[in-house]
C-alpha positions in Angstrom: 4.4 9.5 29.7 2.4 6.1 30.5 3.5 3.7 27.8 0.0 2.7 27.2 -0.6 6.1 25.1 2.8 5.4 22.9 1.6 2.0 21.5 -1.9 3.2 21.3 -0.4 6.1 19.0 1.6 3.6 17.3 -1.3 1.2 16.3 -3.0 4.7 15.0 -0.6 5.5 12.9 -0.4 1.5 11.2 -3.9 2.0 11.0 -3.3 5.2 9.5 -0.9 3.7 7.5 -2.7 0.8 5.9 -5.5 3.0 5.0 -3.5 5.0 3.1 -2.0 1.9 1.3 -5.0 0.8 0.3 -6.2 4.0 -1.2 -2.9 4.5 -2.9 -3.2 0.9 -4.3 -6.9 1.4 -5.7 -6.0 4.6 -7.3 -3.0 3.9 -8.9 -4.9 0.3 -10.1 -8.1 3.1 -11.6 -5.0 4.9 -13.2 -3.6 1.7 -15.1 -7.3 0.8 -15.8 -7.9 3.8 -17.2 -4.5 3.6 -19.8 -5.2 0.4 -20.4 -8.8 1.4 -21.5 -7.5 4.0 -23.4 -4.7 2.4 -25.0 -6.7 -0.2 -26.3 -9.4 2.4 -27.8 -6.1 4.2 -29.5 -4.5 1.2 -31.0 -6.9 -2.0 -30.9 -4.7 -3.9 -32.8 -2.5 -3.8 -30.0 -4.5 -5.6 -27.1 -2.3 -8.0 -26.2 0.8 -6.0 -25.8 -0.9 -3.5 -23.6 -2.6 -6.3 -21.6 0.9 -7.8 -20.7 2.0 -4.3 -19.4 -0.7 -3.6 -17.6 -0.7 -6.9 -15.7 3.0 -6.6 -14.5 2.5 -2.9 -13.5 -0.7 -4.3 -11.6 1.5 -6.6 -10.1 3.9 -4.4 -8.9 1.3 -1.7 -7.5 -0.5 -4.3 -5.7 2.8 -5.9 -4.7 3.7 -2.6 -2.9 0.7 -1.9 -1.4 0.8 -5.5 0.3 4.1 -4.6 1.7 2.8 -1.5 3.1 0.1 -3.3 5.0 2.8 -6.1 6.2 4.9 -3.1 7.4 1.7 -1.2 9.1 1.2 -5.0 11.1 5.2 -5.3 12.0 4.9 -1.5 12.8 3.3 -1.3 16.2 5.3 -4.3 17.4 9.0 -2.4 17.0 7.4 0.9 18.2 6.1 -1.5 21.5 9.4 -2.4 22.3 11.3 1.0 21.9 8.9 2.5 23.6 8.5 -0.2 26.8 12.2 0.3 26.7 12.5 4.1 26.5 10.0 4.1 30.2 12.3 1.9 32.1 
């Protein structure tokens, strides 16, 4: 197999990848939006409280989905070199 095709199939898959990052973090930040929202029509006295939670869960949704997109970059570089040294 020409090693052209393998790193071209690996920089599919990162893009593949990071898409699915991104969606995952914008759904998951519409979920927390959407407690928050509620939360706050529940219990209005308790704004602040829920505002604290809901920024360090942010924080750590949005946290992982950068990781995710960091790993999709670093991806197609390891799968480059395994591969260029799998067709020698």
């Amino acid at each position: 197999m020409d090693p052209t095709i393998g790193i071209g199939i690996a920089y599919a898959g990162a893009c593949i990848m990071a898409g699915l990052a991104v969606i995952g973090g914008s759904v998951g930040l519409g979920i927390l939006g959407s407690g928050l929202v509620n939360g706050i029509a529940r219990q209005p006295e308790q704004v602040g409280q829920l505002s604290r939670w809901f920024f360090i869960a942010l924080a750590f949704v949005e946290g992982l989905a950068i990781i995710i997109i960091a790993l999709a970059f670093v991806f197609p570089t390891m799968a480059q070199g395994a591969i260029e040294a799998l067709s020698k």
